[in-house]
C-alpha angles and dihedrals in degrees: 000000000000119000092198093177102355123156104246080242109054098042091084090051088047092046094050091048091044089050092038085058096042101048084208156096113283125223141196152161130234128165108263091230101061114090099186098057091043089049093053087045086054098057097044088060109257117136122196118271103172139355122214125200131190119216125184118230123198108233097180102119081203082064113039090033084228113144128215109282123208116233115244118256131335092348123112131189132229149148127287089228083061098050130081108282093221101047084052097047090052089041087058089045095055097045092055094065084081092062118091101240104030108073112140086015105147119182111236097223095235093055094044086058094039084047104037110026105024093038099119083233093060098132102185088186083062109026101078142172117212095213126184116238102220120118091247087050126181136198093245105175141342149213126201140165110269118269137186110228109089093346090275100187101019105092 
C-alpha cells in the first residue's frame, strides 16, 4: 500500500476499501528512520512484520585482499546479465515465496527487466548466478546487491 498524494483523510477510507477487495493482509515499506511515516502507518493499523537493512560491501579484491574462489563441483558462476533472462525471472519469483509478504508475487517479464537489468543500480560484477554446467543445466541460486522493491535480495 503506498498513499503517494493522498489527502491525511482520506488514507483510512482507502485503506478499508483496498482490504475489503483483497480479503487479505496489506504491506508496505517505509524507511525505518522516518517517524512520521511510521507514525501514520501506526495509526492506520499496520504492525511491523520485518525490517530490512542495506549494507555496502567492498568487492575489490585490491581492497578486501580476497582473492578469486573457485566454486565447488559442476557449478559454475556469471553474471545475471549472462544468464537467461526467464530462468532467472522464475527463479526470483520462487525464491520469493520464502519472504513474508510476497506469497503468490510473479515477476511480469517487462518490470523484472525494467527493475533488474535497466535499474540504474544494476552491478553485473556483483549481481551473480551460481549455474550448474551440465548439459541439462539449472539456475540453481543467486546473490545480488541488496534492493528495495520487494525486498529482492533480502530473504
Amino acid at each position: 500500500m503506498w498513499f503517494d498524494s493522498c489527502r491525511a483523510d482520506a488514507e483510512a477510507p482507502l485503506l478499508a476499501a483496498v482490504a475489503a477487495n483483497t480479503g487479505s493482509d496489506l504491506h508496505t515499506a517505509a524507511d525505518e528512520s522516518d517517524d512520521e511515516t511510521l507514525a501514520r502507518l501506526a495509526r492506520l493499523g499496520f504492525t511491523v512484520s520485518r525490517r530490512e537493512g542495506n549494507d555496502v560491501i567492498p568487492t575489490d579484491p585490491l581492497t578486501t585482499g580476497l582473492l578469486q574462489a573457485e566454486a565447488p563441483g559442476e557449478i559454475v558462476i556469471i553474471s545475471a546479465s549472462d544468464a537467461y533472462e526467464d530462468q532467472l525471472r522464475l527463479l526470483d519469483d520462487a525464491l520469493r515465496q520464502d519472504v513474508p509478504g510476497t506469497s503468490g508475487w510473479a515477476w511480469d517479464p517487462g518490470d523484472f527487466r525494467e527493475e533488474t537489468f535497466d535499474s540504474p543500480s544494476f552491478d553485473p560484477a556483483t549481481y551473480l548466478v551460481a549455474v550448474e554446467s551440465r548439459p541439462a543445466a539449472s539456475t540453481s541460486g543467486w546473490c545480488a546487491p541488496g534492493t528495495t522493491r520487494g525486498g529482492r535480495g533480502s530473504a
